[in-house]
N, C-alpha and C positions, 0 to 999 in steps of 0.2 A: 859395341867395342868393349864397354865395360861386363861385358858376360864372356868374352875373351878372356878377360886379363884376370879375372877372380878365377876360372875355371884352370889358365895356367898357373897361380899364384897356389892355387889347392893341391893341385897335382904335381910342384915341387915340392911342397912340405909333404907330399906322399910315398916322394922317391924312395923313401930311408926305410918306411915301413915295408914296402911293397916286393923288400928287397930277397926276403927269408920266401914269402909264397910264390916269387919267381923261383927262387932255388930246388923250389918243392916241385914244383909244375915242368922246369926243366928237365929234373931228374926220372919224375916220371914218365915223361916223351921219351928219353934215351933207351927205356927201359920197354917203351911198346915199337920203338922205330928205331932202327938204326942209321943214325946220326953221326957223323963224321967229328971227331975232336976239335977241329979247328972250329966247328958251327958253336962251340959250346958260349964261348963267351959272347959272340953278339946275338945269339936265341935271348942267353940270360936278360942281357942289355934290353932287346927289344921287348921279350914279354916284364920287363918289370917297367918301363915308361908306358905300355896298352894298360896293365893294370893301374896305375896311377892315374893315367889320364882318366882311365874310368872310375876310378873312386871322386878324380877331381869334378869330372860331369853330373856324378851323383849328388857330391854335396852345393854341388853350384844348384842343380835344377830342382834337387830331391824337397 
Protein backbone atom coordinates (compact mmCIF):
# COMPACT_ATOMS: atom_id res chain seq x y z
CA UNK A 1 0.00 0.00 0.00
CA UNK A 2 2.71 2.34 0.78
CA UNK A 3 4.38 1.78 -2.93
CA UNK A 4 0.84 3.02 -3.95
CA UNK A 5 0.77 6.12 -2.19
CA UNK A 6 4.59 7.39 -2.73
CA UNK A 7 4.11 6.38 -6.45
CA UNK A 8 0.90 8.59 -6.50
CA UNK A 9 2.29 11.32 -4.27
CA UNK A 10 5.40 11.45 -7.25
CA UNK A 11 3.34 11.51 -9.94
CA UNK A 12 1.18 14.66 -8.70
CA UNK A 13 4.17 16.66 -8.01
CA UNK A 14 4.85 15.48 -11.73
CA UNK A 15 1.68 16.81 -13.22
CA UNK A 16 3.16 20.55 -13.68
CA UNK A 17 6.22 19.27 -15.35
CA UNK A 18 4.86 16.94 -17.61
CA UNK A 19 2.60 19.48 -18.83
CA UNK A 20 4.80 21.32 -21.82
CA UNK A 21 5.95 17.40 -23.16
CA UNK A 22 2.33 16.42 -23.34
CA UNK A 23 1.95 19.64 -25.33
CA UNK A 24 4.81 18.73 -27.53
CA UNK A 25 3.68 14.98 -27.98
CA UNK A 26 0.06 16.13 -28.69
CA UNK A 27 0.98 18.47 -31.38
CA UNK A 28 2.95 16.08 -32.93
CA UNK A 29 0.16 13.33 -33.31
CA UNK A 30 -2.18 16.17 -34.76
CA UNK A 31 0.32 16.66 -37.26
CA UNK A 32 0.90 12.52 -38.33
CA UNK A 33 -3.10 11.74 -37.79
CA UNK A 34 -5.88 13.54 -38.23
CA UNK A 35 -7.49 14.24 -35.03
CA UNK A 36 -10.70 15.98 -34.48
CA UNK A 37 -10.57 19.34 -32.40
CA UNK A 38 -12.83 18.43 -29.76
CA UNK A 39 -10.03 15.25 -28.96
CA UNK A 40 -7.51 17.97 -28.40
CA UNK A 41 -8.05 18.68 -24.72
CA UNK A 42 -8.67 15.32 -23.08
CA UNK A 43 -5.56 13.62 -25.55
CA UNK A 44 -3.61 16.63 -23.74
CA UNK A 45 -5.27 15.58 -20.28
CA UNK A 46 -4.62 11.98 -20.79
CA UNK A 47 -1.07 11.69 -22.29
CA UNK A 48 0.28 14.27 -19.58
CA UNK A 49 -1.28 12.05 -16.26
CA UNK A 50 0.45 8.45 -18.45
CA UNK A 51 3.53 10.48 -18.56
CA UNK A 52 3.60 11.48 -14.82
CA UNK A 53 2.43 8.40 -13.78
CA UNK A 54 5.33 7.13 -15.40
CA UNK A 55 7.96 9.25 -14.23
CA UNK A 56 6.23 8.71 -10.84
CA UNK A 57 6.81 4.70 -11.23
CA UNK A 58 10.25 5.54 -12.27
CA UNK A 59 11.26 7.39 -9.25
CA UNK A 60 9.32 5.07 -6.89
CA UNK A 61 11.04 1.81 -8.19
CA UNK A 62 14.13 3.34 -10.25
Amino acid sequence: MLHIVLTLVFSIVMLIFMIFPAMKIVEWLEGQVDIPEKWHNPLLMSTTVFLSFCIGLFLQFA
